[in-house]
Phi, psi and omega in degrees: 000096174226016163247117203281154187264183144327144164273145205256139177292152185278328173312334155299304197285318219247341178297279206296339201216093151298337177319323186279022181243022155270003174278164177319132165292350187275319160348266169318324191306315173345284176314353192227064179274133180290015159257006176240037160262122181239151163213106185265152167263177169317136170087011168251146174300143181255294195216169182224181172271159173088349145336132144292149192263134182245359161182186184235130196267138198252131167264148175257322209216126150128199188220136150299099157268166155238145189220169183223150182212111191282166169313350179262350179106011174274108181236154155226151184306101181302255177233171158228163174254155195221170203281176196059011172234190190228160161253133193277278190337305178297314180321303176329294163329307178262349172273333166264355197074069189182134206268151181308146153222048131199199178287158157210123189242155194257126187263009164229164160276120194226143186262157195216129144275113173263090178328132179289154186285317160308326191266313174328293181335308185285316182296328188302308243262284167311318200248101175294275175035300230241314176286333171308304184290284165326337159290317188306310174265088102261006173291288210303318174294300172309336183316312223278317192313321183288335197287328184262334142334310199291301188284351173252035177231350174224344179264146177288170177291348200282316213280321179297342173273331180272334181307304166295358180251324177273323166309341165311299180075052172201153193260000161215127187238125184260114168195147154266182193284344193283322172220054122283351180273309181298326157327312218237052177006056183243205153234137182342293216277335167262317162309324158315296201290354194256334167283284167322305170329322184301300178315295203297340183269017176081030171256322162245211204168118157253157157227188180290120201028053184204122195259132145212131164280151234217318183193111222285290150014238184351315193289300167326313167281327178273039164220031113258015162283000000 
């Protein structure tokens, strides 16, 4: 993270982090000092593994994913993140003393507040509010995290491909086949033939990096079988 963005109206910052809106003002101002502004473009690392987590990122504007990546070049999507929400890897992170283990890519152009490692400390310790928020979403995470334990380990890829092509909530998806295969930690060459299969039954219709689902009905039962 090394391009500072602009300075952020606190108004913003408090919109998106209500936890923050009982703090003091000379506090808060702190917090929104322009070097702990960040503005990454798409496709940039937000952090990586084996990396120290050097602060804890509040998002204002874009999307986050976390990926995890095995020794064979394979990844899979953990979560993303969105403004007003957090990353648990980082929490994690500054709560064991322990170096990232896994990615965070930026999938939009996006703005950050990166919370200091000390003021995070404090803020835990001191703001129930702010520790309140940070407990919560690890409620939240392990939820979705067991939940994708679960599917990639008792759900078929067929089922698990219509889920994720229907959670898009949209009838033309500009993606390629490489990464839906990087969502659902497979390869590109099995996620293709499980896509044609789809097309011959009449569910999606491809294109050149482009999905449009033809019969939404049909996708829906088979990601509850």
């Amino acid at each position: 993270m090394n391009v500072t963005a602009p300075r952020l109206d606190r108004a913003t910052l408090l919109r998106l982090y209500p936890a923050l809106a009982d703090l003091p003002p000379a506090r808060l101002e702190r917090l929104l000092q322009p070097a702990a502004l960040f503005q990454l473009p798409a496709g940039a690392c937000v952090f990586s593994e084996h990396q120290p987590c050097t602060g804890f990122p509040l998002l204002l504007d874009g999307s986050i994913k976390v990926v995890k990546q095995a020794s064979s070049g394979r990844e899979l999507l953990l979560y993303r993140v969105s403004p007003g929400g957090s990353c648990i890897i980082s929490s994690s992170c500054l709560l064991g003393h322990t170096d990232y283990n896994a990615r965070g890519i930026a999938e939009t152009p996006l703005s950050l507040l990166a919370l200091p490692v000390g003021e995070f400390g404090r803020l835990l310790v001191d703001h129930a509010p702010f520790r309140d928020f940070v407990f919560h979403l690890f409620s939240e995470r392990i939820g979705e995290l067991m939940q994708l334990v679960e599917e990639v380990a008792f759900a078929r890829l067929d089922q698990r491909l219509a889920k994720l092509i229907l959670a898009r909530q949209a009838d033309t998806l500009s993606i390629t086949h490489q990464q839906l295969a990087d969502e659902l930690g497979s390869v590109r060459e099995i996620v293709s033939r499980l896509l044609k299969g789809f097309a011959a039954q009449g569910l999606v219709s491809l294109g050149r990096e482009q999905l449009t689902v033809t019969d939404r009905d049909g996708l829906n039962k088979l990601a509850a079988v």
